[in-house]
N, C-alpha and C positions, 0 to 999 in steps of 0.2 A: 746392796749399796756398792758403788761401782768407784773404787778407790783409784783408780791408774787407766788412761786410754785416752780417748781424742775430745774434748768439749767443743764444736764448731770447729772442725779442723785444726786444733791443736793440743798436743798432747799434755799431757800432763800427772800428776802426781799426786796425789791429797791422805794427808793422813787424820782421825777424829782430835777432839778437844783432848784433852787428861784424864779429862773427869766424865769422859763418852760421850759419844754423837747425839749432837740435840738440836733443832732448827735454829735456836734461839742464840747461840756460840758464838762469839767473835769470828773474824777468821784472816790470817794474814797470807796474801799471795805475796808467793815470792819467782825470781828470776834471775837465773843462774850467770856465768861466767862466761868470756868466750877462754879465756885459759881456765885450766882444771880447775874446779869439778864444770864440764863445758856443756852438761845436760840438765835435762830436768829430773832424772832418776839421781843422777851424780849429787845436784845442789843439796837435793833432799837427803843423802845419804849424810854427807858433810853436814847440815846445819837443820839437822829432824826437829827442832825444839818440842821432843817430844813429851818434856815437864809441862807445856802451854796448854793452859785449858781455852784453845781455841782450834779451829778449824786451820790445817797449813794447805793450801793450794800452790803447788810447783810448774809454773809452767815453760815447756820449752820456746827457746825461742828461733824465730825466722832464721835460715841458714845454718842451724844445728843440730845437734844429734840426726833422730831421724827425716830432720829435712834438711841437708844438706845435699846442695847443689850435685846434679849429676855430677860426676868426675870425684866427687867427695870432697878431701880435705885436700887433695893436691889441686881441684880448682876452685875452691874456696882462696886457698894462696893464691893462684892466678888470680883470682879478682880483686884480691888483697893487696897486689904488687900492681893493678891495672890504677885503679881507682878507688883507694881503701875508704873513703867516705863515701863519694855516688854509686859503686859496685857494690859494697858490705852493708858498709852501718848506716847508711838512710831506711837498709831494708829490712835491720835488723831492728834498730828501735821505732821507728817510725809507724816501721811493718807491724811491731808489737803490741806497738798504742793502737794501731786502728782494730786489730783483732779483738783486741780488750774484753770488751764491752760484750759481745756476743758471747765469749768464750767462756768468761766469767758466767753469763746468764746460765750458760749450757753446762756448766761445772756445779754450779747451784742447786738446777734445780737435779741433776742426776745424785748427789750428795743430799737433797735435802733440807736443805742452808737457806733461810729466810731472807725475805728481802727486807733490806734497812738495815741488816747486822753491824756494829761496831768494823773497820774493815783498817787492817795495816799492810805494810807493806816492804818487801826484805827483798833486797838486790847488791849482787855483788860485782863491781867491774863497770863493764855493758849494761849488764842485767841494771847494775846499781841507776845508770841513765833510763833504764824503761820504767824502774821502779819513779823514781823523783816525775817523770812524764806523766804515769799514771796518778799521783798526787797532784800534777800540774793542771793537767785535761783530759782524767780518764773520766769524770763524770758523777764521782762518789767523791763523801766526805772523809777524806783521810786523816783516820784519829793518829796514827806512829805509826814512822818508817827507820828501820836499820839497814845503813848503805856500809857497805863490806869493800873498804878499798874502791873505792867508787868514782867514775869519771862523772868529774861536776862542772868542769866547763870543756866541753868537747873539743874544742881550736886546742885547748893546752895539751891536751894527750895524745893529738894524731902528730904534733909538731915535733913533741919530742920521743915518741916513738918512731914518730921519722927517722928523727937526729940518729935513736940507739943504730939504726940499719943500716944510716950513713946516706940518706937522702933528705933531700926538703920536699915536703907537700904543697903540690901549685894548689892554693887556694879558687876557687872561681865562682860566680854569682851564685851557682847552686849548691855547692858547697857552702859557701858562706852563709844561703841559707838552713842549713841542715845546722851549722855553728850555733848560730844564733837562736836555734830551736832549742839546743842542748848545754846552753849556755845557763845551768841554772844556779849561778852566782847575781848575774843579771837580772834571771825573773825570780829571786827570792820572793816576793810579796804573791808569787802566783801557786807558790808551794801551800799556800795556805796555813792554818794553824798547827798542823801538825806537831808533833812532838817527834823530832829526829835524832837519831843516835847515827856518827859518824864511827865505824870501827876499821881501822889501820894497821899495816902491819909496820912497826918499827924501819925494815929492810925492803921496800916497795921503792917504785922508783919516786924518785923527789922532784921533778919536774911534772911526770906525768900526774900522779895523783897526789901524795903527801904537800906540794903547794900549793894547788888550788884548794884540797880541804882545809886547810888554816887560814886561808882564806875566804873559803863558803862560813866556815861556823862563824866570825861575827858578821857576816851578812844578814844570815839568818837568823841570828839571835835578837833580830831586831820585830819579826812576824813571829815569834812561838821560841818553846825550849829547843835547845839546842845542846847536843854531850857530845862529844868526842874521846874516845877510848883509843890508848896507843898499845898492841899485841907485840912482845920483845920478840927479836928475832923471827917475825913474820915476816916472808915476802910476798909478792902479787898472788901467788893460786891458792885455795886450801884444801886441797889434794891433791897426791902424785900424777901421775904420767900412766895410761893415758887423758883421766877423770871422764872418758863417757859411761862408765856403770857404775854403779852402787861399791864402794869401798869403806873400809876399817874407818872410822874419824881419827885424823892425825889429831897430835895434840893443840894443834894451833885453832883448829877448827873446832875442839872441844871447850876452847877459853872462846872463841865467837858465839859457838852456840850460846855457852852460858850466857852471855854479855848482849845476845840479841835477845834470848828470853826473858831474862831480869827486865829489859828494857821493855817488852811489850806487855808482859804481866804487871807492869807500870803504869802505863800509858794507852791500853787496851782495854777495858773493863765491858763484861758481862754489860748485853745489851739492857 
């Protein structure tokens, strides 16, 4: 059984249920951060929930870890500074949603993992918008998703991470459409019934992510359960510097894990 390496070209991570590997397991994919842990080895280390008697699939995303752009992380920031929505993140979530579907097929069947399983979904940041997409229109019934600090309306996060750097983002047709894609305070009714747990860190930024999430949860409370959990003295990463490999769980990331796991041994039940 083939735990860690590439499912349809992309990499990824998986560790068995609790209660050991069986076709029949739930399983929740998950999708890491662009700040630390900024891998798919890294998310897994920080958030193993490895009390879940389900199947965790980790995988990396478009422009990270081991696919990042020739030049690395210095032209990652060059295209970040060029064009951070039509250079980055159209390619990053977008890129992710469309891989989806095959990656998962090809992570299944090397794992095992039956088709039709119970299927949830954990993303943090970035990750947290491929995660909500993948509930949106990856294709499968998504029983529960835990979003970690999560951009939930995309225009809010690139304007004021703008702001942090000291520039404004020229918005334009295509941009705006990549907005509107990721706008998922807007398409609440397309999340489906899911059962979502928002998790926050107290110390994140408040423009970027802590007011659009007070804002998603009654949106969303209107299509399915909706929680929102506040982490004291968390900020946006949850893990050190540099988070591309497997590290120690800080203690911040040990109250998520718990808080992501309680929530899908919830909302997740044996097929």
């Amino acid at each position: 059984m083939e735990l860690n390496g590439t499912a349809a070209g992309v990499p990824y991570v998986a560790s068995p249920p609790s209660g050991g590997a069986r076709p029949d397991a739930p399983v929740v994919i998950g999708y890491h951060l662009l700040d630390a842990p900024r891998t798919e080895r890294a998310f897994a280390a920080a958030v193993p929930l490895t009390a879940l008697d389900a199947w965790k699939i980790y995988f990396g995303l478009p422009l990270s870890g081991s696919r990042l752009p020739a030049g690395g992380a210095d032209e990652l920031w060059r295209l970040l500074t060029t064009d951070a929505v039509l250079e980055v993140h159209q390619h990053v979530t977008l890129g992710a949603l469309a891989e989806f579907r095959s990656a998962y097929a090809a992570a299944r069947a090397r794992l095992g993992i039956a088709d039709g399983v119970p299927v949830g979904v954990l993303g943090g940041s970035m990750g947290g918008a491929v995660a909500q997409l993948i509930a949106a229109e990856g294709g499968l019934p998504v029983r529960a998703a835990v979003l970690i600090n999560p951009v939930v309306r995309f225009r809010d996060t690139i304007d004021a991470v703008s702001a942090m750097h000291g520039t404004a983002y020229r918005w334009t047709p295509p941009a705006d459409a990549v907005a509107d894609r990721l706008d998922f305070i807007g398409r609440a009714a397309d999340l489906g019934p899911a059962a979502i747990r928002f998790i926050t860190g107290a110390d994140d930024m408040a423009d970027a992510i802590l007011t659009p999430v007070s804002q998603a949860v009654p949106a969303l409370a209107n299509r399915g359960t909706v929680d929102w959990q506040v982490v004291p003295g968390m900020a946006h990463a949850l893990a050190d510097e540099p988070g591309t490999d497997p590290a120690p769980q800080t203690p911040h990331a040990a109250i998520v894990d718990r808080l992501a796991g309680e929530w899908f041994q919830q909302h997740l039940p044996a097929s």
